[in-house]
VOMIKE-645242 format. One record per residue (C-alpha): y, x, z; residue number from 0; residue in one letter. Coordinates in steps of 0.05 Angstrom, whole numbers, plus 5000, padded with zeros to 4 digits. Layout:
<recs>
[[Y; X; Z]; NUM; 'A']
...
</recs>
This chain:
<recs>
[[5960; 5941; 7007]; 0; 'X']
[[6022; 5979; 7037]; 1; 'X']
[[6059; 6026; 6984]; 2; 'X']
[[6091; 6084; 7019]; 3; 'X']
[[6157; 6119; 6993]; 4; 'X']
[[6146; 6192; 6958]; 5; 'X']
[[6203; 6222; 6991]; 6; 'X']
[[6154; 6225; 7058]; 7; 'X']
[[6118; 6290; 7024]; 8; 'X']
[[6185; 6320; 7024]; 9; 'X']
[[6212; 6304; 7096]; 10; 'X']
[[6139; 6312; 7124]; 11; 'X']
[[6159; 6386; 7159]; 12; 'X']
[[6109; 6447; 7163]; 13; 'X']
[[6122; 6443; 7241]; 14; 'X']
[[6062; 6390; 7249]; 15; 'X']
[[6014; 6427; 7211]; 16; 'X']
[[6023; 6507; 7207]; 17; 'X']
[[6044; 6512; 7285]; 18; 'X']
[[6012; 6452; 7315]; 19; 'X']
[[5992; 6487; 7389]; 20; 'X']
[[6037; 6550; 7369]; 21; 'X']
[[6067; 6548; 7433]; 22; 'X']
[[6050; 6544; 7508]; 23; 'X']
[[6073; 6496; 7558]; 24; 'X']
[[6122; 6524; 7595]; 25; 'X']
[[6102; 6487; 7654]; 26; 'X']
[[6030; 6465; 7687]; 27; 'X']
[[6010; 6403; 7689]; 28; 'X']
[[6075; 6364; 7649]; 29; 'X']
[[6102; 6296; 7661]; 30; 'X']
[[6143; 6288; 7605]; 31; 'X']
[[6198; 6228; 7624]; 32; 'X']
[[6249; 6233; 7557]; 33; 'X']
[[6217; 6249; 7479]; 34; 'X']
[[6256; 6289; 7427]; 35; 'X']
[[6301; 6220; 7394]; 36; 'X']
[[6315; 6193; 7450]; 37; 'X']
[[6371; 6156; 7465]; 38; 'X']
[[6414; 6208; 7506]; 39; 'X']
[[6488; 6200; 7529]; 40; 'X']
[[6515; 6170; 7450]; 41; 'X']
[[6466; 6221; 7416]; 42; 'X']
[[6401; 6238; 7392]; 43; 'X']
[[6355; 6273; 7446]; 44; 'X']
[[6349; 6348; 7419]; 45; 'X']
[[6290; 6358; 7462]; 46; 'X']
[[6245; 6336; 7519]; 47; 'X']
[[6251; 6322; 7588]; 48; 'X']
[[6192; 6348; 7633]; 49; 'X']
[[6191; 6311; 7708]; 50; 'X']
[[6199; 6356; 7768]; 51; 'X']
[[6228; 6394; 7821]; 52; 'X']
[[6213; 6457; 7838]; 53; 'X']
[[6175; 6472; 7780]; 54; 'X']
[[6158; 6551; 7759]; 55; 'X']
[[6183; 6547; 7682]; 56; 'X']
[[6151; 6604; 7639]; 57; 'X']
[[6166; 6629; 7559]; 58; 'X']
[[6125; 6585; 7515]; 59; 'X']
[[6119; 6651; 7475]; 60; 'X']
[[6135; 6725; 7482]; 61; 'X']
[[6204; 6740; 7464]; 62; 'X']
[[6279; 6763; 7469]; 63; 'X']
[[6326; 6744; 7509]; 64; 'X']
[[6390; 6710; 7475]; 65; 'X']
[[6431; 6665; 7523]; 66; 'X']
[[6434; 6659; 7592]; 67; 'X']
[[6485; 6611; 7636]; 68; 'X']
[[6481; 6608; 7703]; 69; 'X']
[[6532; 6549; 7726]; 70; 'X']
[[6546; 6584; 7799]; 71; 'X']
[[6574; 6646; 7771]; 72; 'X']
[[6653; 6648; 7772]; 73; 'X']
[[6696; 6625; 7709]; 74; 'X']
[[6637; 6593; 7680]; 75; 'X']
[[6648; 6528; 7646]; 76; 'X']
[[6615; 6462; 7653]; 77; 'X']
[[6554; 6444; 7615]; 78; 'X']
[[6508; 6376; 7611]; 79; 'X']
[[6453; 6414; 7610]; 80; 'X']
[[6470; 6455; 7666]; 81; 'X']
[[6436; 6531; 7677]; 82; 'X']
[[6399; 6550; 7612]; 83; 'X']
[[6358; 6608; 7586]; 84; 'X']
[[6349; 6614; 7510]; 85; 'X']
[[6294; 6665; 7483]; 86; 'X']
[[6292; 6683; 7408]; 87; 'X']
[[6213; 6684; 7379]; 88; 'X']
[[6170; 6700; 7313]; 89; 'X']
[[6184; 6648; 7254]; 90; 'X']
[[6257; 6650; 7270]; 91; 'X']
[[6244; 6599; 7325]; 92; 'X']
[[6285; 6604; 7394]; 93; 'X']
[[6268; 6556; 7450]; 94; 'X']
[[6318; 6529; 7501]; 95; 'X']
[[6300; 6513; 7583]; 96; 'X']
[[6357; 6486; 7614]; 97; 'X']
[[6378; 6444; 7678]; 98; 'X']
[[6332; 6504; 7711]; 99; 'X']
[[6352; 6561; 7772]; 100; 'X']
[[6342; 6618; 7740]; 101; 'X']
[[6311; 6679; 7771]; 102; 'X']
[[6353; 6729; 7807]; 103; 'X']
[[6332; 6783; 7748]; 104; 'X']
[[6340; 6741; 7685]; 105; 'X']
[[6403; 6771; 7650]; 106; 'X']
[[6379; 6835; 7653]; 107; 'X']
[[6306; 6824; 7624]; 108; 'X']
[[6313; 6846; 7551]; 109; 'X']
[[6246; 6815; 7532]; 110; 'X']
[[6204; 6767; 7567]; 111; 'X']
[[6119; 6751; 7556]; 112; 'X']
[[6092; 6687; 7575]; 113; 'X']
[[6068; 6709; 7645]; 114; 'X']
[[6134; 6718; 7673]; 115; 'X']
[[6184; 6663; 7710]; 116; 'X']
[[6236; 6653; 7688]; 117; 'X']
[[6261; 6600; 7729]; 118; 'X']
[[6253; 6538; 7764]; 119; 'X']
[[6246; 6467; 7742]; 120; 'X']
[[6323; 6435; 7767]; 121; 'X']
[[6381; 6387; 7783]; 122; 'X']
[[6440; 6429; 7754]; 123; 'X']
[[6438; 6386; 7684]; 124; 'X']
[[6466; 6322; 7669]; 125; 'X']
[[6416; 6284; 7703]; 126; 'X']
[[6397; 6229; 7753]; 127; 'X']
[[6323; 6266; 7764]; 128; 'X']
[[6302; 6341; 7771]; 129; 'X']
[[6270; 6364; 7704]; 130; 'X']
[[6270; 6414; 7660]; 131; 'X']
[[6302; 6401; 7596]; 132; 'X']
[[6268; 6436; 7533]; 133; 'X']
[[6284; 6451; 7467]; 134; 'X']
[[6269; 6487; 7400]; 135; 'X']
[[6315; 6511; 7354]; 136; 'X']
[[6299; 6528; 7280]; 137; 'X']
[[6358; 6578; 7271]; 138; 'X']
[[6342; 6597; 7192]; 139; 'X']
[[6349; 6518; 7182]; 140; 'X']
[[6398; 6508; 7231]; 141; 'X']
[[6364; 6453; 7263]; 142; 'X']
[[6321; 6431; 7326]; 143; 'X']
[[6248; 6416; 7315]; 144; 'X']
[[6213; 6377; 7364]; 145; 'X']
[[6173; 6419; 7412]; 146; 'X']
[[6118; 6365; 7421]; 147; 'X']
[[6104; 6386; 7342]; 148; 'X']
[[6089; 6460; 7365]; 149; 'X']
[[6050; 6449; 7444]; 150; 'X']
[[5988; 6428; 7455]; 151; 'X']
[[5972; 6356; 7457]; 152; 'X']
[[5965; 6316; 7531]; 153; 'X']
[[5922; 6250; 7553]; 154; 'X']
[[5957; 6196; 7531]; 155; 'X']
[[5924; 6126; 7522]; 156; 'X']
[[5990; 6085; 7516]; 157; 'X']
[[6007; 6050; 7450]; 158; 'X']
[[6080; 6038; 7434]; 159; 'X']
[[6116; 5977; 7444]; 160; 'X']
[[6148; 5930; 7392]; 161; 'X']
[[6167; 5887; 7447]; 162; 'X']
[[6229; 5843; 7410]; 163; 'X']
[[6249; 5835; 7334]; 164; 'X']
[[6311; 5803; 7308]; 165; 'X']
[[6355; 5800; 7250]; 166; 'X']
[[6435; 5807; 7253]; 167; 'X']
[[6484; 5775; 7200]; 168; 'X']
[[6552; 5752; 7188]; 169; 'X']
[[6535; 5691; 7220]; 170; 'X']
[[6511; 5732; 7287]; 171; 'X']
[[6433; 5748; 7321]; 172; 'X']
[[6372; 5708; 7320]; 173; 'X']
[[6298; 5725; 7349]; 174; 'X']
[[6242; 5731; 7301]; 175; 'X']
[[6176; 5700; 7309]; 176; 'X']
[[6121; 5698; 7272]; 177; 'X']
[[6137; 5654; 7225]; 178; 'X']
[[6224; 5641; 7216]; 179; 'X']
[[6269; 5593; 7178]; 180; 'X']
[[6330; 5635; 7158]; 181; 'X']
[[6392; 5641; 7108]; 182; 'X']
[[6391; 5678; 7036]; 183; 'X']
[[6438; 5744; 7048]; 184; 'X']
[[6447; 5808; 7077]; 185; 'X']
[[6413; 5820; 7144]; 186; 'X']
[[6405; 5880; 7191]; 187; 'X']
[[6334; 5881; 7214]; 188; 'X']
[[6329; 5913; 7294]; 189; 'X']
[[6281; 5914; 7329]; 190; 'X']
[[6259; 5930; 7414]; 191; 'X']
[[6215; 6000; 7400]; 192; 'X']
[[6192; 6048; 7451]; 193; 'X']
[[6139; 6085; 7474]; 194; 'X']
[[6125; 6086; 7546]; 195; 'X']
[[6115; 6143; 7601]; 196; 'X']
[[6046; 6183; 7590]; 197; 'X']
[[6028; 6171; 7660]; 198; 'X']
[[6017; 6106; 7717]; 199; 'X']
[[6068; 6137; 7760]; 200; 'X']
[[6132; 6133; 7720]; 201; 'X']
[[6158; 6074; 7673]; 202; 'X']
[[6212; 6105; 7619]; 203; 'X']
[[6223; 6083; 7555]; 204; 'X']
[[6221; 6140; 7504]; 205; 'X']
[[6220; 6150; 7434]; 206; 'X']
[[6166; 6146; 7387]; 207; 'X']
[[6138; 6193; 7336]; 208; 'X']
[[6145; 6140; 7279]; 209; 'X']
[[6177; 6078; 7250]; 210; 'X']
[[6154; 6038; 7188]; 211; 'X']
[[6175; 5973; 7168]; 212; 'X']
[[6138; 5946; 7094]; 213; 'X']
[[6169; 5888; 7057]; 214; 'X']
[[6113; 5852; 7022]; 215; 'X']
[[6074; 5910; 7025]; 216; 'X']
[[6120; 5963; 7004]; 217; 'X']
[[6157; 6009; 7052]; 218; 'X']
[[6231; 5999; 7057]; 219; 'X']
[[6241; 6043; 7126]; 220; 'X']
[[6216; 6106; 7143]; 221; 'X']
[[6240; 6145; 7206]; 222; 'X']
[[6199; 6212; 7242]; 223; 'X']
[[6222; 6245; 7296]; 224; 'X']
[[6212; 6316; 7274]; 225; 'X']
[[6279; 6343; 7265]; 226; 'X']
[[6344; 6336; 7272]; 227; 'X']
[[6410; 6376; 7255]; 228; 'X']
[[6482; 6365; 7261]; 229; 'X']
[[6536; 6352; 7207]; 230; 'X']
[[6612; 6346; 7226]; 231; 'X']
[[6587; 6338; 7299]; 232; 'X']
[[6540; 6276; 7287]; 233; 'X']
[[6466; 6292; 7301]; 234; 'X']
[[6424; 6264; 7247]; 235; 'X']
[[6351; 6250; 7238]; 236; 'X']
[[6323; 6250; 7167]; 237; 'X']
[[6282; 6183; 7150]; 238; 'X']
[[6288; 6156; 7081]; 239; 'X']
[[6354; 6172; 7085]; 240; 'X']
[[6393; 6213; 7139]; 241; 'X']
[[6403; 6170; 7200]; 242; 'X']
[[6463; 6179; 7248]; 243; 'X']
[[6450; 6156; 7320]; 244; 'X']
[[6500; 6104; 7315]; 245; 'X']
[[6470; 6071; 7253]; 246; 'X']
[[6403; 6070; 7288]; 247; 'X']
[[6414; 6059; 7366]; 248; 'X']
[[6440; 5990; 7382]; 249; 'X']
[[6462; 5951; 7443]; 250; 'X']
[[6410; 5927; 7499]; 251; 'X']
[[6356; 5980; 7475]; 252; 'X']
[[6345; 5957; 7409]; 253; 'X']
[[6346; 6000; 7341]; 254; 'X']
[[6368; 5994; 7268]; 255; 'X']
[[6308; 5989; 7222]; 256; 'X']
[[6356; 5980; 7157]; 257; 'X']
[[6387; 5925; 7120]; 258; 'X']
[[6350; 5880; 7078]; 259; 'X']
[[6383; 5826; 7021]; 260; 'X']
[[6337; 5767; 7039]; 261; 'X']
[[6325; 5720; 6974]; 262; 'X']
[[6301; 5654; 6969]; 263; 'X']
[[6226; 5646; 6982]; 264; 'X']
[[6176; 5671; 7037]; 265; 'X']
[[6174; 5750; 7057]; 266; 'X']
[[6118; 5783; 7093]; 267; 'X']
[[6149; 5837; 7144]; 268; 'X']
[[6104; 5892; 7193]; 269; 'X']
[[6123; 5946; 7231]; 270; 'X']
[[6088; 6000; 7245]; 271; 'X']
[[6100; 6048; 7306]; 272; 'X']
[[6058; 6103; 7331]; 273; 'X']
[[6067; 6162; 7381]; 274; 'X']
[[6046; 6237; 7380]; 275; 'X']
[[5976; 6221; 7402]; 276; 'X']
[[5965; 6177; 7350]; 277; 'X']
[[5971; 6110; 7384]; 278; 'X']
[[5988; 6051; 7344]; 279; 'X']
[[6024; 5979; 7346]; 280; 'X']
[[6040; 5939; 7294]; 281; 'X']
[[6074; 5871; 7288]; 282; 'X']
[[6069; 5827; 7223]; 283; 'X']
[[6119; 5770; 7211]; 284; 'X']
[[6151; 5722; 7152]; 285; 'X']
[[6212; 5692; 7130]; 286; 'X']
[[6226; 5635; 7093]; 287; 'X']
[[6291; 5647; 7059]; 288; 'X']
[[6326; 5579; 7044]; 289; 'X']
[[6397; 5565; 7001]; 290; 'X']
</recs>
């Protein structure tokens, strides 16, 4: 029997259940290469990453225009994200396309409805593919919501992958298997987690929707990827307890799932990861904890 921690209620947003499908894709048919998490350039992804060049990129809702950058415009200053729009909606929601070419007309639309372009799908972000980068920003919270939480769901038959699990001391890394002979003490548990592309043409490792880890049945970790906000320039996801990108992203693709004070005896260890459709892995192992 798995116990799960109370403090989920709290952190478990209104985004996945009051606008589940509020919003429209603001593309047809999306490949979506990059999932709000990710690991992006020594920070949390703030959005997602749709595949394609070309692409005609439309409002996901009615609204206002707020921002506008066009990057070939004189005196305008470098940006990873390259040309953006931002348009201001209901709920105190704004959504963010960016590494587009804007239409010729876009700065001087006041208002904009979902049948109109606003641009097309680019190269002029930081990027080594053309996509369109896309965003949603909470502005009475002051934080970005993740826009797979508000569009309509897509085929995806892919379960995550838990594809490597280790445990880092004092005394340095070692691989877990199923069953592992280790040392009473502090370790760091970290783990190999992705999900992979939604489609047989592509292969990119993306975030998940969620991490658990249970010790003996009780949850010790707890991480969604629902929101995230920044604090003294450090984005942070909330999980059981706020979570800085570099106390979760490790070296060689691997992440943080917590430290654990190991005590003599035998532990029973699972993860659990699933992905916005629901998919699920989970891998189970114990430790014998020795003097």
């Amino acid at each position: 029997m798995r116990r799960i921690l109370p403090f989920l209620i709290i952190i478990f947003t209104a985004f996945s259940t009051q606008f589940a499908g509020a919003f429209n894709w603001p593309v047809i048919e999306p490949v979506i290469t990059s999932t709000f998490g990710g690991d992006k350039w020594d920070s949390y992804g703030s959005g997602i990453e749709i595949y394609g060049d070309g692409l005609e990129v439309r409002p996901s809702e009615d609204g206002e225009l707020v921002f506008f950058e066009n990057m070939e415009r004189p005196g305008t200053l470098p940006s990873g994200i390259g040309n953006f729009v931002v348009i201001e909606h209901d709920r105190k929601l704004r959504t963010l396309y960016a590494s587009i070419d804007p239409v010729a007309n876009v700065e001087e639309l006041n208002s904009f409805t979902t049948a109109e372009i606003i641009g097309v799908s680019g190269g002029s972000g930081k990027s080594s593919k053309p996509h369109l980068h896309f965003a949603v920003i909470d502005s009475e919270f002051e934080q970005y919501v993740n826009p797979l939480l508000l569009l309509n769901s897509i085929a995806d038959n892919k379960s995550p992958v838990i594809r490597a699990i280790g445990l880092g001391s004092e005394s340095g890394f070692m691989t877990i298997e199923k069953k592992t002979v280790v040392k009473a003490g502090k370790a760091e548990i970290i783990a190999e987690i992705f999900d992979p592309c939604m489609t047989e043409d592509f292969y990119y490792t993306m975030a998940p929707y969620k991490i658990q880890l249970f010790h003996n049945g009780e949850e010790i970790f707890y991480l969604n990827f629902e929101s995230l906000r920044y604090e003294s320039g450090h984005a942070v996801i909330q999980s059981n307890k706020d979570l800085k990108y570099t106390d979760f992203y490790k070296d060689g693709g691997f992440v943080s799932l917590g430290e654990i004070t190991l005590v003599p005896g035998d532990s029973r260890f699972e993860i659990l990861v699933s992905d916005y459709s629901k998919n699920e892995t989970g891998r189970t192992f114990q430790l014998t904890v020795i003097e």
